[in-house]
ChimeraX commands (.cxc) that place a marker at each C-alpha (Angstrom):
marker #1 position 9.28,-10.72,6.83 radius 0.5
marker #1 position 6.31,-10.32,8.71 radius 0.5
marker #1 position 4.03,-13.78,9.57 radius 0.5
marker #1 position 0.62,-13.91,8.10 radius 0.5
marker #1 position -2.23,-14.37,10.04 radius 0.5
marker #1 position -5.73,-15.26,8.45 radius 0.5
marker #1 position -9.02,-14.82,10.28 radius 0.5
marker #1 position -12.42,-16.25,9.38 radius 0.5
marker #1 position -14.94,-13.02,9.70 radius 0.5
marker #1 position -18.22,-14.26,10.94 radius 0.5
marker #1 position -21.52,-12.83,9.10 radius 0.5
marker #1 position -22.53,-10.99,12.20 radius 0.5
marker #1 position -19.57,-8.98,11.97 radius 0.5
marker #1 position -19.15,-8.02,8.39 radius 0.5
marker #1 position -21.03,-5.18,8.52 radius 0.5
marker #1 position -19.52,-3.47,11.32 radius 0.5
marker #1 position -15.84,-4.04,9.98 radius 0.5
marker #1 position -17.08,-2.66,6.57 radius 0.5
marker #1 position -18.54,0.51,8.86 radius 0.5
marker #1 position -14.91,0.89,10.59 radius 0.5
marker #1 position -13.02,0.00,7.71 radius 0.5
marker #1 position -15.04,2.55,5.25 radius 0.5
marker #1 position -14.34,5.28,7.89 radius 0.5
marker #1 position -10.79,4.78,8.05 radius 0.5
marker #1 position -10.03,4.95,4.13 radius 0.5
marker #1 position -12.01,4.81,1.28 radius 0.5
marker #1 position -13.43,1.31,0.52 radius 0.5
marker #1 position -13.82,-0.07,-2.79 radius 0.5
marker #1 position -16.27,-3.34,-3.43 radius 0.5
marker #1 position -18.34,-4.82,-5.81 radius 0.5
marker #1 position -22.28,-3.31,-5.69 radius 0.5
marker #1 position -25.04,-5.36,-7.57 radius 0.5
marker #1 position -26.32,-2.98,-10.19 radius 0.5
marker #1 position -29.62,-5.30,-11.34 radius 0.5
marker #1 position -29.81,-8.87,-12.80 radius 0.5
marker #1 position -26.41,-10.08,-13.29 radius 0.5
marker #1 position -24.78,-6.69,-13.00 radius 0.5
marker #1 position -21.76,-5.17,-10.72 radius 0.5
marker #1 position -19.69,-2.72,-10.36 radius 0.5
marker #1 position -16.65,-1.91,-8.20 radius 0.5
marker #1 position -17.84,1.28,-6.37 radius 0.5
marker #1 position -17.13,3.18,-3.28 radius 0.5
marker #1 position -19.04,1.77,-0.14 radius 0.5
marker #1 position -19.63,2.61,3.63 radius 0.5
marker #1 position -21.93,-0.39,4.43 radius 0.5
marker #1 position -21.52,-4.45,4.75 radius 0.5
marker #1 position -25.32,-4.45,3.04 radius 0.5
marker #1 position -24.11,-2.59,0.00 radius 0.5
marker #1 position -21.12,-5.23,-0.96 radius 0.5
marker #1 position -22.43,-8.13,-3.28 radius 0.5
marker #1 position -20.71,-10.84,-1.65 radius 0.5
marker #1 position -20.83,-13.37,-3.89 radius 0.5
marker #1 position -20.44,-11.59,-7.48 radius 0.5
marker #1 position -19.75,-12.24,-11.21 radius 0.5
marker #1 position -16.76,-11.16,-12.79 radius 0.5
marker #1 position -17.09,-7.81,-14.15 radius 0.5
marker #1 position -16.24,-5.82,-17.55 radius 0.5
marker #1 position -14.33,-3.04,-15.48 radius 0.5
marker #1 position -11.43,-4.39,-12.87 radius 0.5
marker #1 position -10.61,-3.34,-10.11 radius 0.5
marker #1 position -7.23,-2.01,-11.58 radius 0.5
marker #1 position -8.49,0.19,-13.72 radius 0.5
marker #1 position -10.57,2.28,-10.81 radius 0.5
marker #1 position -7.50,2.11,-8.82 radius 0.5
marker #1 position -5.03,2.65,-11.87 radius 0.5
marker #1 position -6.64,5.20,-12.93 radius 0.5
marker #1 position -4.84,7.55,-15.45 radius 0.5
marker #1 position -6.85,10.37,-14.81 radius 0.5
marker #1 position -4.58,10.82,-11.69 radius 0.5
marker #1 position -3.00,9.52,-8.55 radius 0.5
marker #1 position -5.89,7.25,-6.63 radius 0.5
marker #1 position -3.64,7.40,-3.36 radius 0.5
marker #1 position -2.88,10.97,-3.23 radius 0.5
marker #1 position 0.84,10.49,-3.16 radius 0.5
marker link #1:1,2 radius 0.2
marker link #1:2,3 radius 0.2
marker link #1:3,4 radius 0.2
marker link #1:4,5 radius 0.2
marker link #1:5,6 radius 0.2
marker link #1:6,7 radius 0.2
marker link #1:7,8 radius 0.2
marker link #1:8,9 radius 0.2
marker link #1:9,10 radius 0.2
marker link #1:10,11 radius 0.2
marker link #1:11,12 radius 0.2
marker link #1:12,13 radius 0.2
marker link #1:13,14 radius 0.2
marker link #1:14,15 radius 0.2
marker link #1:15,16 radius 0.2
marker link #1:16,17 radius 0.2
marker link #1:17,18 radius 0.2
marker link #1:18,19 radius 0.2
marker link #1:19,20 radius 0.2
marker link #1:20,21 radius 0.2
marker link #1:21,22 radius 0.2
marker link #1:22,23 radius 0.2
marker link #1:23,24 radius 0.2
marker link #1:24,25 radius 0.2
marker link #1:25,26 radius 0.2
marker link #1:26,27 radius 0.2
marker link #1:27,28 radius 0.2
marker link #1:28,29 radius 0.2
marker link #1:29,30 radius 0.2
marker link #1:30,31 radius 0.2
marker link #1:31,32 radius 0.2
marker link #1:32,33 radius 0.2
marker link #1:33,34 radius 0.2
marker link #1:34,35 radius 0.2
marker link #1:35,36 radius 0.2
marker link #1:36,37 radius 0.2
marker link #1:37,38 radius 0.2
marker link #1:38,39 radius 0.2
marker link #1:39,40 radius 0.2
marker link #1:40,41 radius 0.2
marker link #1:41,42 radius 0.2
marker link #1:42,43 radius 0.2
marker link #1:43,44 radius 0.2
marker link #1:44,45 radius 0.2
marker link #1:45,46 radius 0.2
marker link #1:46,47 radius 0.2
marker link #1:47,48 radius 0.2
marker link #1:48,49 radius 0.2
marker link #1:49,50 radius 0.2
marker link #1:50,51 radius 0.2
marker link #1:51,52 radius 0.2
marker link #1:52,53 radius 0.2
marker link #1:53,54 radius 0.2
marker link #1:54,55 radius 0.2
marker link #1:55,56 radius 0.2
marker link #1:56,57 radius 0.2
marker link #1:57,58 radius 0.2
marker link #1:58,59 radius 0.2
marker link #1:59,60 radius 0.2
marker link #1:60,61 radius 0.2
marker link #1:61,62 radius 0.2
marker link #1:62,63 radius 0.2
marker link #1:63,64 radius 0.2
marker link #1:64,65 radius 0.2
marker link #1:65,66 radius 0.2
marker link #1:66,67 radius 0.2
marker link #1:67,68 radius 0.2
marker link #1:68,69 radius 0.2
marker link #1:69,70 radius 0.2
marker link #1:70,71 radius 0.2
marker link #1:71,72 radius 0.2
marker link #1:72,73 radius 0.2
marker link #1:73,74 radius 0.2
view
């Protein structure tokens, strides 16, 4: 088993890694919809995840568990 290493992402970086990381695969993260509202949507951006969020009606499961097919295209 692998060792885990954990690294502290600086503010002045999130939005690049978000850039790279969006580019690679697709990227899935919560989006402020209005007062008190998010969703878990497809982004390409740092400046389109809501950082700090409320919990949501819809889980994150059920976007990537979705029964209307395979989300990983396996």
């Amino acid at each position: 088993m692998k060792d885990v290493q954990y690294v502290i992402l600086g503010k002045e970086h999130f939005d690049g890694f978000i850039s790279r990381l969006s580019k690679l695969q697709k990227l899935v993260a919560p989006v402020a919809k209005g007062y008190n509202n998010y969703s878990f949507e497809e982004v390409t951006s740092g400046d389109q995840v809501a950082v700090r969020y409320l919990p949501t009606l819809l889980p994150p499961e059920e976007i990537l568990l979705s029964p209307a097919g395979d989300p990983f295209g396996i």
